[in-house]
C-alpha positions in Angstrom: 0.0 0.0 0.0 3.0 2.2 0.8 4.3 1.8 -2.8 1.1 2.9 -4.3 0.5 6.3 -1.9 4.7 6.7 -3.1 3.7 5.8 -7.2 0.9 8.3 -7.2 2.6 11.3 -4.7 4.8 11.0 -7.5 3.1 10.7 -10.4 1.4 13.9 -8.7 4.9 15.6 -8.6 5.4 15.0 -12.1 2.2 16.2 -13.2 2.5 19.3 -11.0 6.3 19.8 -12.5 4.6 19.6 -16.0 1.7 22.1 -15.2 4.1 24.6 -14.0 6.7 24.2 -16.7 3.8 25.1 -19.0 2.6 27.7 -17.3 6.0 29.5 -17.1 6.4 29.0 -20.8 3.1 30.9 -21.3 3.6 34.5 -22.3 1.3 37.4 -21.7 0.3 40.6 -22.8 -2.2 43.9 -22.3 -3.3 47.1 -24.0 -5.9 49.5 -23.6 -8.2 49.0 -26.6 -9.9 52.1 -25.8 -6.8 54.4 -25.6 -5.6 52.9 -28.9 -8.9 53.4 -31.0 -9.1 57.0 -29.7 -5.2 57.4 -31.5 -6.3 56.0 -35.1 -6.9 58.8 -37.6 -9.8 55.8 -38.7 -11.5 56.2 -36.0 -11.9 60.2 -36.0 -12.8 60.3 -39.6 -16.0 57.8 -38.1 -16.2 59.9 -35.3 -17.2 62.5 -38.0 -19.2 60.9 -40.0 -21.3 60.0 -36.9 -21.8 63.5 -36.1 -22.6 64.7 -39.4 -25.4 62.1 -39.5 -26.8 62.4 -36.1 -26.7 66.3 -36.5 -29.1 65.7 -38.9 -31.4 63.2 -37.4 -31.2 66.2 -34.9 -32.2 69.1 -37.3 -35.2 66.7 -38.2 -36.2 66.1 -35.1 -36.0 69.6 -33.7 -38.1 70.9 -36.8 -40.8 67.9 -35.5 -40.8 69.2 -32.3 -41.2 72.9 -33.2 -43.9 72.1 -35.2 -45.7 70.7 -32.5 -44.8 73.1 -30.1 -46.3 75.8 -32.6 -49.6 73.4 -32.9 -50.2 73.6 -29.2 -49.8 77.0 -28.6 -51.9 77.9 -31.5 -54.7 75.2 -29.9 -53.7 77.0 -26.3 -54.9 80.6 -27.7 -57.6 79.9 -29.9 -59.4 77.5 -27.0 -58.3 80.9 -24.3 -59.8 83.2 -27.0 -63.0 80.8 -26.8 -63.0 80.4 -30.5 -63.3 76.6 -31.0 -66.0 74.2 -30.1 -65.3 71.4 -27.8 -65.5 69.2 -30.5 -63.0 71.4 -32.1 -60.8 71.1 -29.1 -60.9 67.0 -29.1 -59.8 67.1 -32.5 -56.9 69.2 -32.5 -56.0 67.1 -29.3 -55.9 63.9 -31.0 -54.1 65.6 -33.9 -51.3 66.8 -31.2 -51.4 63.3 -29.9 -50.7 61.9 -33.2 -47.4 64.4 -34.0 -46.6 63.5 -30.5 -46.6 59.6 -31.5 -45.1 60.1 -34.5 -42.0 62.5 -32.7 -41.2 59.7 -30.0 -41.2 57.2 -33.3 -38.9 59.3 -35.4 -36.8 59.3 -31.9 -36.4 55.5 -31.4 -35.6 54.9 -35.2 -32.8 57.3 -35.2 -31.5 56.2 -31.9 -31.2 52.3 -33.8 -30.2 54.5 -37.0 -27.5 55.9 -35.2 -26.2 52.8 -33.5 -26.2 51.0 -36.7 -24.6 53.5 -38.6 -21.7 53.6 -35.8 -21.6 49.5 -36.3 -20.8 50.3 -40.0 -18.4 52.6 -39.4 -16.6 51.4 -36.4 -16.8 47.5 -37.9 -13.6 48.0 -40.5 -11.4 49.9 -37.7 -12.0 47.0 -35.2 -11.6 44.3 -37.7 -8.3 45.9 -38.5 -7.5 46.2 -34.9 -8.0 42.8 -34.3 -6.6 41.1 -37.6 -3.2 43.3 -36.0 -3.6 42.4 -32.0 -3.5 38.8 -33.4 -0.9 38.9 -35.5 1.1 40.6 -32.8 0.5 37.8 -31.0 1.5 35.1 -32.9 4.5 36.9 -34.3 5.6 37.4 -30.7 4.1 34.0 -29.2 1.7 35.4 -27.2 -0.8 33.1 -25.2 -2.8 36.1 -24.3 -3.4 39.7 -24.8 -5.7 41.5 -22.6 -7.5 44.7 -23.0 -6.9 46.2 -19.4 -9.7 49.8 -20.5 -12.4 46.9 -19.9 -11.5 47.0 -16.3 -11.5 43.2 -16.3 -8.3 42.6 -15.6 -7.8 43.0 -12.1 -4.5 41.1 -11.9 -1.8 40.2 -14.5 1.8 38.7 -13.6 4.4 39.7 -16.2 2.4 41.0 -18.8 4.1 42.7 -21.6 2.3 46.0 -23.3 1.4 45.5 -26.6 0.5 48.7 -27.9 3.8 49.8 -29.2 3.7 46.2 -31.1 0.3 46.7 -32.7 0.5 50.4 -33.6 3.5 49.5 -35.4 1.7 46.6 -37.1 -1.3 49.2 -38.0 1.3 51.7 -39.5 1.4 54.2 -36.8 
C-alpha cells in the first residue's frame, strides 16, 4: 500500500512539475483597446461621420418638435380666446397626440439609426485592430493579450504591453 501512496505522490509531482513548466512557458500581454482606438486617424474620420449624420437626425427632429410646439400653442390661444368648439378642441388634441406619437417614433428609429450607422463605421477599424492584436500575438508568441480599458483585468503577472507592437503593425 506504501508503494502505491509513493507511485501516485509522484506521479502527482510529475504532473504538478509539468503544469508549471507550461505555465511558465506561457507568455502574456495587455493594452488599452480604448486608448488605442481614440489614436487611429480611422477612427476620427467615423467619429465624424457620426456626427454629421446624427446632426441631422437632430435638425429633423427639432423641426418635428417645433412644429408641435407651434400646434399647441396655437390650440392653447384659440381654445383661451374661446373660438373653437369642444368638438373642435378633441380634434386638435388627437391631432397633437398623433405628431406627439409620430415625434417619439422618429426618436427611437434614429437612436437604432444611429447605433447601426456607428456599427458600419466602427466595424472595419476594429476588424483591423484585431486582424493586428492577433498577429502581434502570434509573431511574438503570445498566449494572451488582454485589453486592461475593460476593467476586467484585475491582476496580471508579467504582462508585456502590446501597444507599441500593434500600432507598429497598424502603420502608426
Amino acid at each position: 500500500m506504501n508503494r502505491k501512496i509513493i507511485f501516485l505522490l509522484a506521479a502527482l509531482g510529475l504532473s504538478m512539475a509539468a503544469l508549471q513548466a507550461q505555465s511558465d512557458s506561457l507568455k502574456y500581454g495587455h493594452m488599452n483597446l480604448g486608448n488605442l482606438l481614440d489614436e487611429m486617424p480611422e477612427t476620427a474620420g467615423a467619429e465624424a461621420q457620426l456626427k454629421v449624420f446624427a446632426d441631422s437626425l437632430n435638425r429633423i427632429d427639432s423641426v418635428m418638435t417645433m412644429t408641435f410646439q407651434q400646434a399647441y400653442i396655437q390650440l392653447k390661444k384659440e381654445y383661451d380666446e374661446g373660438g373653437l368648439t369642444q368638438i373642435q378642441v378633441q380634434q386638435r388634441q388627437v391631432e397633437l397626440e398623433k405628431q406627439r406619437q409620430e415625434i417619439q417614433t422618429f426618436e427611437e428609429k434614429a437612436q437604432a439609426s444611429l447605433e447601426t450607422h456607428r456599427g458600419e463605421l466602427l466595424s472595419p477599424i476594429l476588424k483591423k485592430v484585431d486582424t493586428a492584436i492577433k498577429e502581434v500575438a502570434k509573431e511574438n508568441g503570445f498566449s494572451m493579450i488582454f485589453d486592461v480599458s475593460s476593467g476586467a483585468m484585475l491582476f496580471a503577472s508579467e504582462t508585456i504591453d502590446v501597444t507599441p507592437m500593434v500600432k507598429k503593425k497598424l502603420g502608426m
